[in-house]
C-alpha positions as CSV (number, residue, x, y, z in Angstrom):
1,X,1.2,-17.0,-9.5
2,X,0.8,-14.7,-12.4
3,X,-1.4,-12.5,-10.6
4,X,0.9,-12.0,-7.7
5,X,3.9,-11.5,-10.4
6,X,1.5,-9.0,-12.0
7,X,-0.3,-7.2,-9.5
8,X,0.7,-7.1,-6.0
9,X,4.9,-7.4,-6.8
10,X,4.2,-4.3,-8.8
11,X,2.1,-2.1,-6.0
12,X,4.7,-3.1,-3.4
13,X,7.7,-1.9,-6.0
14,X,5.7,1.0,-6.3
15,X,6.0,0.5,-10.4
16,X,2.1,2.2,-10.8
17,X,0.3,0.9,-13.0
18,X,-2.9,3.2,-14.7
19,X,-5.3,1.7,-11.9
20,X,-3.7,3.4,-9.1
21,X,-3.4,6.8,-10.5
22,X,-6.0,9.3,-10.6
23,X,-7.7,11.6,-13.4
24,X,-6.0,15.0,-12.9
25,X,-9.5,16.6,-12.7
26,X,-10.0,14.6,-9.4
27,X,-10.7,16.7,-6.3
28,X,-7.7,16.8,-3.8
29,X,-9.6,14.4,-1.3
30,X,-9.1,11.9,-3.9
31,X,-5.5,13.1,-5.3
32,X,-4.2,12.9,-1.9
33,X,-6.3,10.7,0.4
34,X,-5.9,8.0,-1.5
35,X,-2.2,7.6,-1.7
36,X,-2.0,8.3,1.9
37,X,-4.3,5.4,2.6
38,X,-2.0,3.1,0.0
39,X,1.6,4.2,2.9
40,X,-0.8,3.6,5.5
41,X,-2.4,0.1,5.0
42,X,1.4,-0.8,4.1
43,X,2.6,0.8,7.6
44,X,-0.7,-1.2,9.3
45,X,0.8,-4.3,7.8
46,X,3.7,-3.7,8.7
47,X,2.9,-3.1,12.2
48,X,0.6,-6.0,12.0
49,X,3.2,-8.4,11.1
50,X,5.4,-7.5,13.6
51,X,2.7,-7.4,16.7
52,X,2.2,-11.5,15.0
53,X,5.7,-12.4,14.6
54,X,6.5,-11.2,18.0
55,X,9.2,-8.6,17.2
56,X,6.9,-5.8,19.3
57,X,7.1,-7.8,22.3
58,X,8.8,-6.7,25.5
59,X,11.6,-7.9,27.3
């Protein structure tokens, strides 16, 4: 329980913590492509729940 109080409450808050920030040297792939990938793995999830749950289901 403390590390889901710790570490995944926190990321879906979006309270960063020092892991998920990069070094302001880093090239833009990295500055940019990875925050992009953190919205989009949240949107997949999202999408994913609902496909499971049945909310994308037709009537």
């Amino acid at each position: 329980m403390t590390y889901a109080r710790t570490n995944v409450v926190h990321a879906a808050l979006g309270n960063q913590k020092a892991d998920w920030t990069t070094k302001s040297e880093a090239s833009l792939v990295l500055s940019w492509g990875l925050p992009i990938l953190r919205i989009l793995s949240w949107v997949f999830t999202a999408i994913l729940l609902a496909g499971v749950t049945g909310l994308l289901r037709k009537t």
